[in-house]
C-alpha positions, -999 to 999 in steps of 0.1 A, spaced: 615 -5 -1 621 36 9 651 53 -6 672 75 14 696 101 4 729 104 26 759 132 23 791 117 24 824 135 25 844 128 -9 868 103 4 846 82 24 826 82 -7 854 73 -30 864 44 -1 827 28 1 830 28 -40 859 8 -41 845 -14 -16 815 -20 -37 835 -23 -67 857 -49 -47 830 -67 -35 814 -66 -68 780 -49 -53 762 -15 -52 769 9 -27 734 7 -18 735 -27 -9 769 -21 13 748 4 30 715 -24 31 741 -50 52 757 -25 73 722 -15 84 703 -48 89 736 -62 108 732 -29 131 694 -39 138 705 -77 144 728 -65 171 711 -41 192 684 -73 188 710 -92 199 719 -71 232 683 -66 240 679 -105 241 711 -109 262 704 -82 286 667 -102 293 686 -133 292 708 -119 320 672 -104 339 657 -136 341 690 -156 349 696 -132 381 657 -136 386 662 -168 392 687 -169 421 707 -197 437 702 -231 414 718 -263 429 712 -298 414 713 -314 448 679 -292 454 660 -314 423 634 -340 434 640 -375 430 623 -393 403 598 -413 422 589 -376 441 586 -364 405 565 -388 394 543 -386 423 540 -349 422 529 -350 387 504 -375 392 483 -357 420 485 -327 393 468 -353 366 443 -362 391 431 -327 406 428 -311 371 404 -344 363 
């Protein structure tokens, strides 16, 4: 684990203390959450923005467009049999 060394102005300081006291925790580990949960969220709105990519990539989805079992089935077995 790296150490880092921040400047904080006096009362934010004396604010993120009392927090840490309240919370029974260091400020370092205050500072550990706030950072990790920053890093889950942009992760999180990288994900959704490909989510959102590949949904428009998709275009126009209509269940009335799906094949029929029996058309499935079929389909799936001519794939079996070429790859054999």
């Amino acid at each position: 684990m790296k150490n880092v060394t921040i400047s904080l102005p006096a009362e934010v300081y004396r604010r993120v203390r009392i927090k840490a006291a309240e919370q029974n925790t260091s400020i370092s580990a205050l500072v550990r959450e706030f950072l990790v949960s920053v890093g889950d969220e942009a992760d999180f709105a990288r994900r959704k923005q490909l989510q959102d990519e590949v949904l428009r990539s998709i275009g126009r989805f209509r269940a009335q467009n799906r094949l029929e079992r029996g058309k499935l089935h079929e389909r799936s077995s001519k794939r079996t049999r070429a790859l054999r």
